[in-house]
C-alpha positions as a Markdown table, in Angstrom:
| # | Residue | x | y | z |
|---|---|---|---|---|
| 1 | Unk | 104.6 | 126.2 | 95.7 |
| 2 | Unk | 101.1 | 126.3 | 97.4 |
| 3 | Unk | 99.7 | 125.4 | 100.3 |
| 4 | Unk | 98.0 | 122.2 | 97.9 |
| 5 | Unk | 101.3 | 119.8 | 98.1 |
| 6 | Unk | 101.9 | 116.8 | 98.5 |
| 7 | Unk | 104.6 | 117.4 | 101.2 |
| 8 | Unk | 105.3 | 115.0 | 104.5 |
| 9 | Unk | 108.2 | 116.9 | 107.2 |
| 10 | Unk | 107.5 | 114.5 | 109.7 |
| 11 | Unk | 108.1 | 110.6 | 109.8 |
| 12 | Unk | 110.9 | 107.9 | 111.7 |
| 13 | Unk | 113.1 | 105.8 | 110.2 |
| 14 | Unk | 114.8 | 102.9 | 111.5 |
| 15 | Unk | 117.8 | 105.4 | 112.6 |
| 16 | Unk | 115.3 | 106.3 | 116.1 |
| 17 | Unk | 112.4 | 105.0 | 116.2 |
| 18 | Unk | 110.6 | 103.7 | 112.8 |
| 19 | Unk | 111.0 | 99.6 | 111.6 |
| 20 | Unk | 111.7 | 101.0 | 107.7 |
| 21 | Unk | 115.3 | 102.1 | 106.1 |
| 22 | Unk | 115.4 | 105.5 | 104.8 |
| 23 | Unk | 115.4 | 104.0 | 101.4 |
| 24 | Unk | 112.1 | 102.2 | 102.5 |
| 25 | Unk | 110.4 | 105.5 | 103.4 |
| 26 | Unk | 111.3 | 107.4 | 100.6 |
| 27 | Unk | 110.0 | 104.8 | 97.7 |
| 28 | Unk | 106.4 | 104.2 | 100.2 |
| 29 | Unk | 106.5 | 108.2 | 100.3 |
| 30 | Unk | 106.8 | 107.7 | 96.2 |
| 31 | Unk | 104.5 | 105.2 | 95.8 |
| 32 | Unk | 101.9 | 107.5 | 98.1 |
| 33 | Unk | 102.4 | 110.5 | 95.9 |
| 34 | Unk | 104.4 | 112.9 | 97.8 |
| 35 | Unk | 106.1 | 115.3 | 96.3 |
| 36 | Unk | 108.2 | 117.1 | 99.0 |
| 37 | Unk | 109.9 | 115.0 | 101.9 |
| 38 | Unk | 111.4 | 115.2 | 105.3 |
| 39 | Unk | 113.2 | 112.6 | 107.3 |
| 40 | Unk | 112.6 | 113.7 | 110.5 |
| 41 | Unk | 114.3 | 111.0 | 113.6 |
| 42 | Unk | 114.3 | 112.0 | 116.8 |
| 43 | Unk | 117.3 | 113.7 | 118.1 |
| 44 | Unk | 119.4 | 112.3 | 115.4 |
| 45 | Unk | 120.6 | 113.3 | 111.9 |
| 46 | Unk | 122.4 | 110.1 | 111.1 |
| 47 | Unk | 120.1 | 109.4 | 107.6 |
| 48 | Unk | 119.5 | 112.6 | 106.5 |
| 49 | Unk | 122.3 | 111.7 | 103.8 |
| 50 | Unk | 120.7 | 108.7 | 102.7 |
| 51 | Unk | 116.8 | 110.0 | 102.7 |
| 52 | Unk | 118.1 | 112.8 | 100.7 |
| 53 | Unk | 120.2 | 110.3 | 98.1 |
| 54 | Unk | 116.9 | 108.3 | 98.2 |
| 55 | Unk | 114.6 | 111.1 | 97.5 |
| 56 | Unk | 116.6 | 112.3 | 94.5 |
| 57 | Unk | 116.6 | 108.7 | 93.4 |
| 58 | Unk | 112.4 | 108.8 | 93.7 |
| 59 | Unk | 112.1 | 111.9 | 92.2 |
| 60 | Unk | 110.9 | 113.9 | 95.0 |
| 61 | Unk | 112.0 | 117.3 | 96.3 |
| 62 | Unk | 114.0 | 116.6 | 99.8 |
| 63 | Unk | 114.3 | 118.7 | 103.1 |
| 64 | Unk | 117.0 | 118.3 | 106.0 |
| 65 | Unk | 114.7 | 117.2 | 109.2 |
| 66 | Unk | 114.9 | 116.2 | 113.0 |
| 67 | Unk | 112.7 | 116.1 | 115.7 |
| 68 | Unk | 114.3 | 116.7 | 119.2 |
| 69 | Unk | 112.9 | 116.2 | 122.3 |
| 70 | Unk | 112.8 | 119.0 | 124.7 |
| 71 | Unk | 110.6 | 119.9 | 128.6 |
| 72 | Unk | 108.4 | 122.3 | 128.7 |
| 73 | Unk | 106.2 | 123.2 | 131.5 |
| 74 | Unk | 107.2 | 119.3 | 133.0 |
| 75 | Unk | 106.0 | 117.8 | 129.8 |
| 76 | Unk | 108.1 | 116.8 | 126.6 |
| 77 | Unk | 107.5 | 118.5 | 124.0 |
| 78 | Unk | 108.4 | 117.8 | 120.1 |
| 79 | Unk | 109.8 | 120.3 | 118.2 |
| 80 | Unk | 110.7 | 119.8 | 114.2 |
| 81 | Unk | 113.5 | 121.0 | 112.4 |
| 82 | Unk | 113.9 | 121.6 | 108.9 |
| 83 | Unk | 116.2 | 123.2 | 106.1 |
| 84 | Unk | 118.6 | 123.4 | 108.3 |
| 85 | Unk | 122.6 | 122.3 | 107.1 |
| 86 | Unk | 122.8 | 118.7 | 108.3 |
| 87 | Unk | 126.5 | 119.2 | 108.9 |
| 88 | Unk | 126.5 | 122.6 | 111.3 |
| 89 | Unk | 128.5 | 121.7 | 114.7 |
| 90 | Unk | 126.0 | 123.9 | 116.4 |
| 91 | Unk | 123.2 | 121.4 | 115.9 |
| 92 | Unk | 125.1 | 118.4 | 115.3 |
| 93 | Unk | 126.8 | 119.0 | 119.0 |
| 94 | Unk | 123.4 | 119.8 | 120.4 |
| 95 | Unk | 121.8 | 116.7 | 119.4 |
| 96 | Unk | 124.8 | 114.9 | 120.6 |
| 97 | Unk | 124.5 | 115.7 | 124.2 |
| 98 | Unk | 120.8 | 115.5 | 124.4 |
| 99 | Unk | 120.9 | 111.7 | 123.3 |
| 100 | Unk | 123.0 | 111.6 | 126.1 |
| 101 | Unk | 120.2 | 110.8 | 128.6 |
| 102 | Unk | 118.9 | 107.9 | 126.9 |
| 103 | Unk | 120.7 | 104.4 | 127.6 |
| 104 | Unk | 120.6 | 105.4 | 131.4 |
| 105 | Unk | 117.0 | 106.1 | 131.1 |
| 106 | Unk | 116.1 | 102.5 | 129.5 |
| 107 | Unk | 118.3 | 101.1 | 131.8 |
| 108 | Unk | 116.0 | 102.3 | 134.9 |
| 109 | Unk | 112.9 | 101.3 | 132.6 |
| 110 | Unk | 113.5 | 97.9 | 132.2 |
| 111 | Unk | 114.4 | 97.8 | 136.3 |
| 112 | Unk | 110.7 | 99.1 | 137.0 |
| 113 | Unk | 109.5 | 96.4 | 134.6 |
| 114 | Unk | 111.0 | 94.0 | 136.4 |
| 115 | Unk | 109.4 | 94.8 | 139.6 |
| 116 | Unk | 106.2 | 93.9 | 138.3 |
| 117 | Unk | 107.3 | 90.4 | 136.4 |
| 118 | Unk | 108.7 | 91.6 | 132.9 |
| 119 | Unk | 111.9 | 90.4 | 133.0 |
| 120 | Unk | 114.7 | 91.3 | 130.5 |
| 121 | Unk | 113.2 | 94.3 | 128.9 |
| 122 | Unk | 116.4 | 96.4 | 128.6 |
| 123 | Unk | 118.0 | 92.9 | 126.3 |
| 124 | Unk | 114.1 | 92.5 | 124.6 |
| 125 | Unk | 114.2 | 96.4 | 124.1 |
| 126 | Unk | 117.4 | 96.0 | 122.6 |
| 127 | Unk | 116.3 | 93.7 | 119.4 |
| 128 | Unk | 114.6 | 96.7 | 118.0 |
| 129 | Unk | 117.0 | 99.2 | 118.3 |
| 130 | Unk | 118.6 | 100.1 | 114.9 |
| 131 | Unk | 120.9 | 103.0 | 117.0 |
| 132 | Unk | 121.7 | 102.0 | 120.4 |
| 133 | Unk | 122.2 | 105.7 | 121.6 |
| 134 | Unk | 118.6 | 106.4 | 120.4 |
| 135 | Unk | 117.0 | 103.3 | 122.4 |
| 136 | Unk | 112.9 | 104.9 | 123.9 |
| 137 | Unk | 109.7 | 103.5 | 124.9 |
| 138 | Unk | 109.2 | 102.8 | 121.8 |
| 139 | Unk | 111.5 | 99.9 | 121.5 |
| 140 | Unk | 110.3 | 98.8 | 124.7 |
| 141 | Unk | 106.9 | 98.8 | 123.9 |
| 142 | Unk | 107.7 | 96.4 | 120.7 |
| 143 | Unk | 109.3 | 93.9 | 123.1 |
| 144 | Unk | 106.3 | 94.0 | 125.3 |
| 145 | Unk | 104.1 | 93.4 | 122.1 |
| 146 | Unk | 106.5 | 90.6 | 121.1 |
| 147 | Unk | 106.5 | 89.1 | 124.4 |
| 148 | Unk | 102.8 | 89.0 | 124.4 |
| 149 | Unk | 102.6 | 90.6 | 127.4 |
| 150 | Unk | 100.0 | 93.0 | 125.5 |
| 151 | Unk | 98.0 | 93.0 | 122.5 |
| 152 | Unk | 99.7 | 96.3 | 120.9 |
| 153 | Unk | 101.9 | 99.2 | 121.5 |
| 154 | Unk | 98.8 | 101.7 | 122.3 |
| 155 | Unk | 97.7 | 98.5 | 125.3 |
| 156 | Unk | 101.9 | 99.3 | 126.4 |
| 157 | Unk | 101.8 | 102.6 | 126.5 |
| 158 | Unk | 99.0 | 102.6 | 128.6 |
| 159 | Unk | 99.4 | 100.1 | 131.4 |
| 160 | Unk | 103.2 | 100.6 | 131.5 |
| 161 | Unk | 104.9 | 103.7 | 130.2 |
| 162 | Unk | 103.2 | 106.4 | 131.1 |
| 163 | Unk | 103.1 | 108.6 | 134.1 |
| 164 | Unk | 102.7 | 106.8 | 137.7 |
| 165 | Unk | 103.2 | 103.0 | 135.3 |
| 166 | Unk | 106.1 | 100.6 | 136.2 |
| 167 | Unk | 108.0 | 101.5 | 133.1 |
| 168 | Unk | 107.8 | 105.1 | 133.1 |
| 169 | Unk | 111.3 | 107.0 | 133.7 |
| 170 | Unk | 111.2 | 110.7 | 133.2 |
| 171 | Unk | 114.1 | 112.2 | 131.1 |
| 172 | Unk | 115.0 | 116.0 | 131.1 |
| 173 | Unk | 115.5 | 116.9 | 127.5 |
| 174 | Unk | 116.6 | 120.3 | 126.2 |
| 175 | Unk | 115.1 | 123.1 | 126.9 |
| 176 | Unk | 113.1 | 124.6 | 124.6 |
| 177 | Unk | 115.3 | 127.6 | 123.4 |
| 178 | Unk | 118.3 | 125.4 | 123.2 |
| 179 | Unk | 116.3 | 123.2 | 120.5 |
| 180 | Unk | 115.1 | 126.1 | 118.9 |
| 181 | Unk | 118.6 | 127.8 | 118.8 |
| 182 | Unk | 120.1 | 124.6 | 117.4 |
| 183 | Unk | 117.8 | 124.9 | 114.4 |
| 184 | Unk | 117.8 | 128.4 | 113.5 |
| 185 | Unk | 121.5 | 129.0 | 113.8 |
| 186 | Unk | 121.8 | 126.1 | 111.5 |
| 187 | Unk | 119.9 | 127.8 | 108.7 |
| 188 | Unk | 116.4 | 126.2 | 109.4 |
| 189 | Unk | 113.1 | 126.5 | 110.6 |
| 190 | Unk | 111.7 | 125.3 | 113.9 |
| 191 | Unk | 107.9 | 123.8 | 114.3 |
| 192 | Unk | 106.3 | 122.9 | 116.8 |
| 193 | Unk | 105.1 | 119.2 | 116.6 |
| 194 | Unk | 101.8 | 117.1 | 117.0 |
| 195 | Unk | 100.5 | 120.4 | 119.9 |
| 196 | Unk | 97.2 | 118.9 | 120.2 |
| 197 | Unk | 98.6 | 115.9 | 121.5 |
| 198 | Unk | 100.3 | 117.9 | 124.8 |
| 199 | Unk | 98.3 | 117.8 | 127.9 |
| 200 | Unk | 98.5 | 121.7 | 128.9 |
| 201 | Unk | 95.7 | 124.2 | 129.6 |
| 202 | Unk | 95.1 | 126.9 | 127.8 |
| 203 | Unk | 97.7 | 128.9 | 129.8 |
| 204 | Unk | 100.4 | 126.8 | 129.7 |
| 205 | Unk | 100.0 | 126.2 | 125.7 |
| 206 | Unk | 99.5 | 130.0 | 125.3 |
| 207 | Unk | 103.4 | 129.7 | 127.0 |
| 208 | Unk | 104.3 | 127.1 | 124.5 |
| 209 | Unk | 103.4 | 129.2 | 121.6 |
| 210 | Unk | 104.7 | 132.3 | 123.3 |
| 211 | Unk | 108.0 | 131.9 | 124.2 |
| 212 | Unk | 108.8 | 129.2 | 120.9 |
| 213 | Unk | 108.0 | 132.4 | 119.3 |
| 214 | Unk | 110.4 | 134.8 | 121.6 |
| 215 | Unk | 113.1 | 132.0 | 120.5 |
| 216 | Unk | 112.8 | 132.4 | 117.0 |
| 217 | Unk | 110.2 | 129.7 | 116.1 |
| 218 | Unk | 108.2 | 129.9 | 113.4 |
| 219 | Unk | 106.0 | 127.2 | 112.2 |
| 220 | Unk | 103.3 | 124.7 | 113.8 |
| 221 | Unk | 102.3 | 121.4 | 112.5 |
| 222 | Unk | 98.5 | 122.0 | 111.5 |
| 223 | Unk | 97.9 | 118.8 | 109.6 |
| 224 | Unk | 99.6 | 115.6 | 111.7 |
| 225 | Unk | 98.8 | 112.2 | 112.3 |
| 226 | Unk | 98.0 | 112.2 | 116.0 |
| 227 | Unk | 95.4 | 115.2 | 115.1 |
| 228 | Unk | 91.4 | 114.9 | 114.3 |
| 229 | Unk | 89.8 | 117.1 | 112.1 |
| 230 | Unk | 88.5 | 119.3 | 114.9 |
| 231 | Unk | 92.2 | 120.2 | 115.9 |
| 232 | Unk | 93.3 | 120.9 | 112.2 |
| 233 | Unk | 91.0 | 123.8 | 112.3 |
| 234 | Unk | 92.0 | 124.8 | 116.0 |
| 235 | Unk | 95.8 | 125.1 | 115.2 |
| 236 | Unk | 95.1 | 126.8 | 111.8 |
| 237 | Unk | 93.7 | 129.3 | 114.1 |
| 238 | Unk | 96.3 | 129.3 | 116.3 |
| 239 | Unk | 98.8 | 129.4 | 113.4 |
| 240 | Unk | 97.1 | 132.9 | 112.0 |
| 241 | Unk | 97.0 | 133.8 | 115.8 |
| 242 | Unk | 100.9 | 133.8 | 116.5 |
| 243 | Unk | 101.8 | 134.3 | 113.0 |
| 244 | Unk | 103.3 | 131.5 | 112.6 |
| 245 | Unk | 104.0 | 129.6 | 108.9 |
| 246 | Unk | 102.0 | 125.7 | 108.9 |
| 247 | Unk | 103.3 | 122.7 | 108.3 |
| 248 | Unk | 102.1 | 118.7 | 107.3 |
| 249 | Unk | 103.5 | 115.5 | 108.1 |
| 250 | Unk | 102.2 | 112.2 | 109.5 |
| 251 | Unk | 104.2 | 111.0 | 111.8 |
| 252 | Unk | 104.7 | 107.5 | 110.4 |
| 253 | Unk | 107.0 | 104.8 | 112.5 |
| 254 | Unk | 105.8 | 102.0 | 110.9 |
| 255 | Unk | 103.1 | 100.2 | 108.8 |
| 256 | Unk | 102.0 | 97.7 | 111.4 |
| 257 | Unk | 101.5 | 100.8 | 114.1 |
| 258 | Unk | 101.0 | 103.7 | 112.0 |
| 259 | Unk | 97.4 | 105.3 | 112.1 |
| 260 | Unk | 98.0 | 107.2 | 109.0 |
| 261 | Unk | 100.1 | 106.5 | 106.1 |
| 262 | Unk | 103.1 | 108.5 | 104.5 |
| 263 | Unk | 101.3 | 111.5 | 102.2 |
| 264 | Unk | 97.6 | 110.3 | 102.9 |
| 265 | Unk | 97.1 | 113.3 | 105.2 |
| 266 | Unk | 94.5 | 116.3 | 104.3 |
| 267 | Unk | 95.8 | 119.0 | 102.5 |
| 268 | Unk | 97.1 | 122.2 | 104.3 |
| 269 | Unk | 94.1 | 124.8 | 104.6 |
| 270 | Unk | 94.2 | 127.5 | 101.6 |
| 271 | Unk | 94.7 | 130.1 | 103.6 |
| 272 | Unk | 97.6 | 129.5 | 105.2 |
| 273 | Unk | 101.4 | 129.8 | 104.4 |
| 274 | Unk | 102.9 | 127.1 | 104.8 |
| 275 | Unk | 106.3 | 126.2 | 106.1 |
| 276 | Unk | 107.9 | 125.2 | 102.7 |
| 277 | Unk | 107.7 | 128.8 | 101.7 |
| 278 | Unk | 110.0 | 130.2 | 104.0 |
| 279 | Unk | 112.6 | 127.3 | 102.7 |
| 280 | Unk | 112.3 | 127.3 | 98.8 |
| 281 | Unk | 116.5 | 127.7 | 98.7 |
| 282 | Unk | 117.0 | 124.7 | 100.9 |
| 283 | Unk | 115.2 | 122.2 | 98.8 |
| 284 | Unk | 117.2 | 119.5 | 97.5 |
């Protein structure tokens, strides 16, 4: 395998966060001409059985994914998961109590909503949640959409769920070793998500890449859906920099809020190694 594949390790199914069935992702991962797949729902492994069934039903090659939510420096931070064995108490448990956090979180959410008129969020939130235990601003921001309280999700985001907004709730997540541990010790390999989307200095994302490293991380997503073209050539750097193996995936939710599309995303740069190399035997 070369760095020139077709490969996406990094969308949402309706399991957290994305509006399509597992089934639905793989065939529009199909139709869009990838050729190696990752289901990768935050903090939950709950499809990985069924986007692996589907992917062998498409015809593509499949790989075990997750992406958990951990703080970092008083930010969350993303941090992929893949090849690792789907059934391993160590991350299975993990994930567990990190979802934890989350149905008291939406419950103060939709109480800071209603202090500035948007009544019945938590209920409105609700309606798009295919796993209760997974329920995020997401969800919320779909009800807000709905209720045509704004025009889209990116409007939400903006005037209510973000830092110092009505809506906003911080949650501690894992820490970052913890996620990492979960993955390796499971047979996998840990990337770090989306980093151009993280609001650190230079310092602080010299940290990141530092200790992820220390923990036993080895791969950054170079290629993503949140990044511009300017920042595919940054991380590459930073990839070569620390080491570290590259990875691709777009980040798809959904088609109706999805800048970029399942497998529509630039290739990996040539001279790079990319994640799937260090996970050949875990390919289904």
């Amino acid at each position: 395998m070369t760095t020139y594949l077709n490969a996406d390790l990094h969308c949402h199914s309706i399991v957290s966060d994305g509006t399509l069935t597992p089934e639905e992702l793989a065939l529009r991962a199909k139709t869009n001409g990838v050729d190696l797949w990752a289901l990768t729902d935050h903090d939950e492994i709950g499809g990985q059985v069924r986007a692996a069934a589907s992917a062998a039903a498409n015809g593509m090659a499949y790989l075990t994914g997750v992406e958990i939510s951990v703080t970092f420096a008083n930010e969350t931070v993303h941090i992929v998961g893949l090849g690792f064995d789907a059934t391993n108490p160590i991350i299975v448990n993990g994930l567990a109590k990190t979802r934890g956090g989350r149905g008291e979180r939406a419950m103060e959410m939709s109480d800071g909503l209603a202090k500035v008129g948007i009544k019945g969020a938590y209920d409105g939130a609700l309606k798009f949640v295919g796993n209760p235990e997974l329920i995020s601003r997401t969800h919320f921001a779909r009800f807000l959409v709905e209720s045509g309280v704004c025009k889209d999700t990116y409007e939400v985001f903006r005037k209510y769920l973000t830092e110092g907004k009505p809506g906003y709730v911080p949650h501690r997540w894992a820490s970052l070793g913890d996620a990492v541990n979960w993955i390796t010790q499971s047979g996998g390999v840990a990337v770090i998500a989306h980093p151009g989307r993280y609001k650190f200095t230079a310092n602080e994302e010299f940290a990141l890449f530092s200790e992820f490293k220390t923990h036993g991380g080895q791969g950054v997503e170079v290629v993503t859906g949140s990044h511009t073209t300017a920042e595919y050539v940054e991380y590459a750097a930073v990839a070569k920099e620390f080491g570290m193996v590259a990875s691709r995936g777009s980040d798809f939710h959904s088609p109706d809020e999805s800048r970029i599309d399942l497998g529509t995303l630039p290739m990996l740069p040539g001279d790079l190694t990319p994640v799937w190399e260090l996970l050949k035997d875990k390919i289904q």
